[in-house]
Structures are given as C-alpha cells and as structure tokens.
C-alpha positions, -999 to +999 in steps of 0.1 A: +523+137-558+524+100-553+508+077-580+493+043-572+482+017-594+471-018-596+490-041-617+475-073-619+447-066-645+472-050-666+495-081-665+464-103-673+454-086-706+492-103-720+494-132-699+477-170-695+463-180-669+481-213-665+513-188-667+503-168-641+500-194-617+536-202-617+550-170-619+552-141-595+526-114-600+533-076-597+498-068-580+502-029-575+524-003-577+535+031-557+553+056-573+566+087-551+580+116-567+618+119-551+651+122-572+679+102-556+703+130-556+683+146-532+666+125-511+671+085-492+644+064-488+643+028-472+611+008-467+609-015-437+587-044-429+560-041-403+547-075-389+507-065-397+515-067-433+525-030-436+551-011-449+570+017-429+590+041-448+620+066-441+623+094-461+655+121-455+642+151-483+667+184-489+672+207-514+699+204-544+725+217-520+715+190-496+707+213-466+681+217-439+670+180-443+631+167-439+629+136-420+593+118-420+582+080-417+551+066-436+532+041-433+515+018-465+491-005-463+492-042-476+481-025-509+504+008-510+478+032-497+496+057-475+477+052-435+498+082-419+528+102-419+547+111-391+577+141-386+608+134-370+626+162-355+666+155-367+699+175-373+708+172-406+738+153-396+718+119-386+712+091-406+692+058-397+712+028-389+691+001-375+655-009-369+637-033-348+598-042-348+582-055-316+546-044-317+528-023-313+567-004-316+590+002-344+620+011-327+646+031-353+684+040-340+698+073-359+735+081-358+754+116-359+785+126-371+800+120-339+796+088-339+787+082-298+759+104-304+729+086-307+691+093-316+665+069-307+629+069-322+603+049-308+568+051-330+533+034-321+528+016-361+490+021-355+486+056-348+521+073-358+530+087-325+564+092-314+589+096-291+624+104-294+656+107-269+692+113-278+719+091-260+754+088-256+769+055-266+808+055-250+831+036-277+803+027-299+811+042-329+795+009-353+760-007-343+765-043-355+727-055-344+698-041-322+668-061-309+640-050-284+625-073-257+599-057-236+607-024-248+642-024-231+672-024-259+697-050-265+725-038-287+761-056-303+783-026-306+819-018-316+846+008-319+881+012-345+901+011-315+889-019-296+892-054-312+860-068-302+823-060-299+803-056-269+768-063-255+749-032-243+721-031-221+700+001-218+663+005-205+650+036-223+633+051-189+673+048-174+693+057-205+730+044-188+742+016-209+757-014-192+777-039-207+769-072-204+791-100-198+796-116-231+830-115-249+865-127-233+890-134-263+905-115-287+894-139-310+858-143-298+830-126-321+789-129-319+771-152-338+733-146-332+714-123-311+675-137-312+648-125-292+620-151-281+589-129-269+573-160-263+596-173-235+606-137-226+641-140-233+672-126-256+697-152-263+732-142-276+752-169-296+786-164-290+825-176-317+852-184-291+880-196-311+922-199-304+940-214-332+927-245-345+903-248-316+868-234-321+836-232-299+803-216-292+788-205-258+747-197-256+740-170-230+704-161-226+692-128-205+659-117-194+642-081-204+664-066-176+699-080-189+695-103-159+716-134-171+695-166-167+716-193-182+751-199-196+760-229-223+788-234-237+791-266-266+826-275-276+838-289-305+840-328-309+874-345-325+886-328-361+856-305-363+858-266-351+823-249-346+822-218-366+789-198-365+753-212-353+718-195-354+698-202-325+660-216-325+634-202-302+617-220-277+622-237-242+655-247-230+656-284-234+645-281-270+663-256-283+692-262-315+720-245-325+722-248-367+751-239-380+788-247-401+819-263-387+855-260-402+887-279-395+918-267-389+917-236-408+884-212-392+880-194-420+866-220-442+833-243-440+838-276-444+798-285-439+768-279-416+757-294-382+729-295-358+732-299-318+715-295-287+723-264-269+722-283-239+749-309-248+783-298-237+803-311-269+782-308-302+767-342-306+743-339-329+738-345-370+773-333-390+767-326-428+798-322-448+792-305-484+799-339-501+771-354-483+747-327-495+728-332-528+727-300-543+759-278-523+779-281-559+750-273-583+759-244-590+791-261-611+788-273-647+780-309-648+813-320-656+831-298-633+812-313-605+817-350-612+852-340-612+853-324-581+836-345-561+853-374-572+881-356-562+872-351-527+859-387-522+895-393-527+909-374-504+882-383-474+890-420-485+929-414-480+923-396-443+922-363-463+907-332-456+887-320-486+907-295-505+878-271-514+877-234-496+843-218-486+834-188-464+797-182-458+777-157-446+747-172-430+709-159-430+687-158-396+670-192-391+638-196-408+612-209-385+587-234-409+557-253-397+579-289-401+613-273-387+638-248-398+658-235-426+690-225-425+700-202-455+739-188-463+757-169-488+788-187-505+815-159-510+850-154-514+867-119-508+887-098-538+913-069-536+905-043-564+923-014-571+902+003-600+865-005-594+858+007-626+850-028-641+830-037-614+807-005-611+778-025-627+774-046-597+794-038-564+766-017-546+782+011-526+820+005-536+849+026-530+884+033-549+904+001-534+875-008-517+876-048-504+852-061-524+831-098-517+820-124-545+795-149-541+793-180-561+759-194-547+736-195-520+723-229-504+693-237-482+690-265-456+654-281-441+656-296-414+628-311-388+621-300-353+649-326-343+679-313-363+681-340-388+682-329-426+650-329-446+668-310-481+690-289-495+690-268-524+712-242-543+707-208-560+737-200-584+748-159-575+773-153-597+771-118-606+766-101-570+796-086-557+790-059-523+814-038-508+807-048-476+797-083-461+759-080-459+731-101-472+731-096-508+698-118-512+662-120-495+648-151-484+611-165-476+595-199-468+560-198-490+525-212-476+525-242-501+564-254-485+582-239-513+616-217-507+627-184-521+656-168-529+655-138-547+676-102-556+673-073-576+696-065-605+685-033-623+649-037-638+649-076-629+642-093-600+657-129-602+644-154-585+643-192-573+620-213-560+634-243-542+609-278-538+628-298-512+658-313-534+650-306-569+678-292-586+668-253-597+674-259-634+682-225-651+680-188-642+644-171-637+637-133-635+607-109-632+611-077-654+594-050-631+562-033-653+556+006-654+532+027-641+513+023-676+517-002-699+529+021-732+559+038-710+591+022-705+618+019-674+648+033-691+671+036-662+672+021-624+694+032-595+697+017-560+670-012-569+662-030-534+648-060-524+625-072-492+608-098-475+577-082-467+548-109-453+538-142-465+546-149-504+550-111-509+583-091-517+587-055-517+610-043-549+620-008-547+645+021-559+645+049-584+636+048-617+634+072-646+604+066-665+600+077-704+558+085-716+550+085-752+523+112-741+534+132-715+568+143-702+593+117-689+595+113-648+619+106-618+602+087-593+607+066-563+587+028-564+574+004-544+561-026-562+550-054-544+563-089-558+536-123-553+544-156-556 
C-alpha cells in the first residue's frame, strides 16, 4: 500500500520563515512498500512535470518477474499504471522522452536481443517489439526524433562505437556514417525538435593531434551537413557539447588539452561553422573559481606555480580528466557543467564500500575532486564560473555522479545524495560556495526515524524541483518498523 504525505507543514511547525526561504523544502513524500532484495525501481523524468516509474517485482527466489511503469503526478499521486509483458531475463537500459512518447530500451541476456517499449505518458498505452541489434552488445546513448531511433552502440570485440539508424515501422538497423579511426569516439548526440534534426559530435584524434567533426541528420538518417573544426596551434580539441538551433549560430562548448589527450588543460567556445576553432580559449588559470576547491594556501601555491611555468613557455604541470554534463540551455546562454576525476586501481574494495556505488572485487574505480560550472552568453564568451568540492564520491563506472539544474531566479545547482543527505550547492555567477550544505531527508511522520538507506538516488525533475529516492528502513515508536521505497521531492 503506498503512503503519501505532504511535508511542508510538518517542516514549518520547526522552522522560520526567513530559513525557509533559503533552504530547499521537502514538500511531499511517496512511500511504496518494495524491499530492495526483491524488487528495482528507477523514476524517470517526464517533460509535463511528471514522474514515470519502472518497477521489476519477484519473489524472494527472484523468479517470474512483474514488470509495470507508473505514472506520478507533480505532487506524487499515482495517474495510471501500466503492465509490461517481459522475460524475466530483461532489464531497462535506456530511456528517451519526446512527447507525447516515453520511449524505454530493455536488454536480455543475450545481449543483441533487444525489447523496445514505446508508451503514450497521457493515457498509459503501449506498444512493444523485440529487435535484434547485430554487435550491439552496450547501448552508449539513445535519442528519438520524430519517432524514428537514433542509437550510439558498441561491442567487446570491436574498438569503436557505431551510429544506428532504425525506423520502428522497418525494424533493420542501418549504420550511419560516423566513425573512421581507431582512435575516434562520440562526443554528443543532441536532438533539436525545433529544427528537426539530430546532430552527432564526433573525437577524432591521432597522437598529439586532436579534432572534432559535427554531422547533423534528419528524422530519416538522411545526412544534411558535415563540419569538421580542427585544432588551432598547441591546443588539441577534446570533447564539445553542441547547442541547438540554426546552422550559422550554433557553438560547440567544450575542453582542449595539449599534447597529452587525456588531460584538460581549459575550456573553449567556437563556431561550428569555422573550420579551425577560433573562438574564446579559457585555460583553468584564467578561471576564477576552477581551484576552489583547494585550501587557500594550497591554491596560492599552485597557481603561482603555473604562472611560472606559462611565463617560461611552459605547459602547466597540473593533470585533469573531466567528464562533462549535457549543455544547459539558460535564458542569457548556456552552462557547461563537468565532473573533475581522476581513475584508481583497487584490489580490496572493502575500504571503499561506503561510497563506490555498484563496485566490484578489483573493480577500476573513479574519484572526483570537484565539479565546475561555466555561463556563458549566446556568443560563447564567459559570463562565470563556479566550483562544487566532491570529494567523497567514488563510482565504479564513469557516469554522472551529480545532478545539475539552472533555477528561475539565475541561480545554479549541483546536488547528490549520500545516504540520508542530500548535499547541495547553489552557485550565484562567481561567488565562491563557501562551505558544505546538505538536506537531511524527513520521515513519513515526524516521531519516526530513517535508520538505514540503500541505493539513495538523485534527479533533476522540472524547474527548481529534485526527485530524491531509494530504500529506506523506517523505525515507529507506535507501530512496527517498515521497508519502503521513497520518492521525496526536493524545492529550492
């Protein structure tokens, strides 16, 4: 039985009001009775302020599997729930909303065998199909134009990923032209409903030499136009997002290295028109906030370090990988957001089992250090930047460990869960986040008490609001204790 309750008037009883402004609320709660050793549940944004959820129920010896989407409203009141008709060897593996669609992609144990699930978010009708994907064993990213599928795919045998076409009605994949190189990898895959058009942002590097081509295809794979945007003198183009919009004004925003591609050496903005990147270059030194997340002293050091070394014909000395974030699109420009990490070898993942989500016994493990955040205008030149210290996430695989969100009032957020916390910060243009700030998640009732989390998740859901969820086991002074499955919904 599921239990819903509204938070806010509870959280204003202990509170001030001048508090409350400045803090994110916890307006209502869902609680769904599911134990996580017998059941997977994942929440997925829906653009009219929705929430769809998966659910995969069995029994204690995890046969004959239920599969069943539902669908919550902007306050957590369920709307409709829909069955899906699964083997019990399928699990979901990517999503993709274009409305009135959510389109989900479910994967069997044979790993070319392929399930996909289109459902209509307004009434909860469905339609399924099973397809066989040759040498696509991994599904990398999946976006829908027109209801025809675009899809970055890969295989353990093959080096490189490919670009699959395949118009549901005609379910033959085709591969579009895309990747050369052995050393050529995808960058961005955007779809711009607008101007009817998917573009794919491609990494072509050999050696020391790095650039990026722009191909853009229309809802039948028919290629329309071909860029590519090489590297000027001393700088290698890395990884770019792509902005939407017509072709004249579209960006690239992304980082550049030197001679080593697998470190950052700064951001840059260009034209995807221009055939060698001549627009604005940003090294870390000239941001204001990239080494905040250093003690005081240890950043005056470093930086007057590297000020050396630029001023001798140097190349800085520091090393940073990032994983970058989907461009934000904001009503002055963009935001670029990227993960700061640095990969570890661990043999005995006991002393990391507090924090590596889904690790394995000598699993590959990835640190991050901070996260940064660029504004730019509509014109590529740099408005801010801003960091959020993230020292304590490790993953076990290189995936966003954080969500991000550009508020109504201009404001920035980073945010992740870590147990019964949510931390958070809120970035205003360049102003230095000053210490660490977290939102303990509140019971269904205000005398009981969270007393254990597992899986705690984290996502952008619409405007200011965050979607925290996971399972928790709940202890009541007058009633017996509870395993349940929440959804709380996060303000700020």
């Amino acid at each position: 039985m599921p239990y819903l309750r509204f938070l806010l008037s509870c959280l204003t009883l202990v509170v001030s009001a001048p508090l409350l402004a400045q803090e994110p609320q916890q307006p209502v709660r869902l609680e769904l009775t599911y134990d996580p050793e017998t059941s997977y549940i994942e929440p997925m944004a829906l653009p009219d302020s929705s929430l769809l959820v998966y659910i995969r129920k069995s029994d204690i010896w995890l046969r004959d599997p239920s599969y069943t989407l539902e669908k919550y409203n902007a306050q957590l009141e369920l709307v409709w729930s829909a069955k899906l008709d699964l083997k019990a060897e399928y699990r979901l593996v990517r999503h993709y909303n274009e409305a009135p669609f959510t389109h989900l992609i479910f994967q069997a144990a044979d790993l070319e065998q392929y399930t996909f699930v289109r459902i209509h978010t307004g009434n909860g009708k469905l339609a399924q199909s099973e397809i066989e994907l040759e040498k696509a064993e991994f599904i990398h990213e999946f976006n829908v134009l027109r209801g025809k599928y675009f899809i970055i795919a890969g295989n353990r045998t093959d080096l490189k990923p490919n670009l699959l076409y395949l118009d549901p009605e005609n379910p033959k994949p085709v591969i579009l032209p895309s990747i050369y190189g052995i050393e050529s990898s995808f960058s961005d895959l955007l779809t711009d409903d607008t101007q009817g058009r998917v573009d794919v942002v491609l990494t072509e590097g050999k050696g020391r030499i790095s650039r990026l081509q722009v191909k853009s295809f229309d809802h039948r794979g028919k290629l329309l136009h071909n860029h590519f945007i090489l590297q000027p003198d001393n700088r290698s183009l890395l990884n770019a997002e792509i902005t939407p919009g017509d072709t004249l004004s579209r960006l690239l925003v992304g980082n550049y290295g030197m001679r080593d591609l697998r470190y950052s050496q700064g951001f840059f903005t260009a034209p995807v028109v221009s055939q060698i990147a001549s627009g604005e270059f940003y090294s870390f030194l000239d941001l204001q906030n990239f080494f905040k997340y250093m003690k005081p002293r240890r950043e005056e050091r470093t930086r007057k370090r590297e000020y050396a070394r630029v001023a001798e014909g140097k190349e800085p000395s520091y090393r940073y990988r990032l994983l970058l974030h989907d461009l934000v699109v904001t009503p002055y420009g963009y935001v670029l957001a990227a993960e700061v990490y640095y990969p570890q070898y661990q043999s005995n993942t006991s002393y990391f089992e507090r924090h590596i989500r889904g690790a394995g016994r000598n699993a590959q493990i990835y640190k991050r250090t901070h996260a940064v955040a660029l504004g730019f205008d509509r014109d590529g030149i740099l408005l801010w930047d801003n960091t959020f210290p993230i020292p304590d996430i490790v993953t076990s695989d290189l995936v966003h460990a954080i969500e991000i969100a550009c508020l109504p009032d201009g404001r920035f957020v980073m945010a992740y869960p870590e147990r019964e916390k949510i931390y958070y910060g809120l970035m205003e243009g360049n102003k230095p986040i000053e210490e660490d700030t977290y939102l303990e998640l509140m019971p269904y009732e205000e005398d009981e008490k969270i007393t254990s989390t597992d899986y705690p998740g984290l996502i952008s859901w619409y405007g200011p609001h965050f979607a925290a969820f996971g399972y928790q086991r709940i202890r009541n002074p007058k009633g017996p204790n509870r395993t349940v499955y929440y959804i709380t919904k996060i303000s700020f």
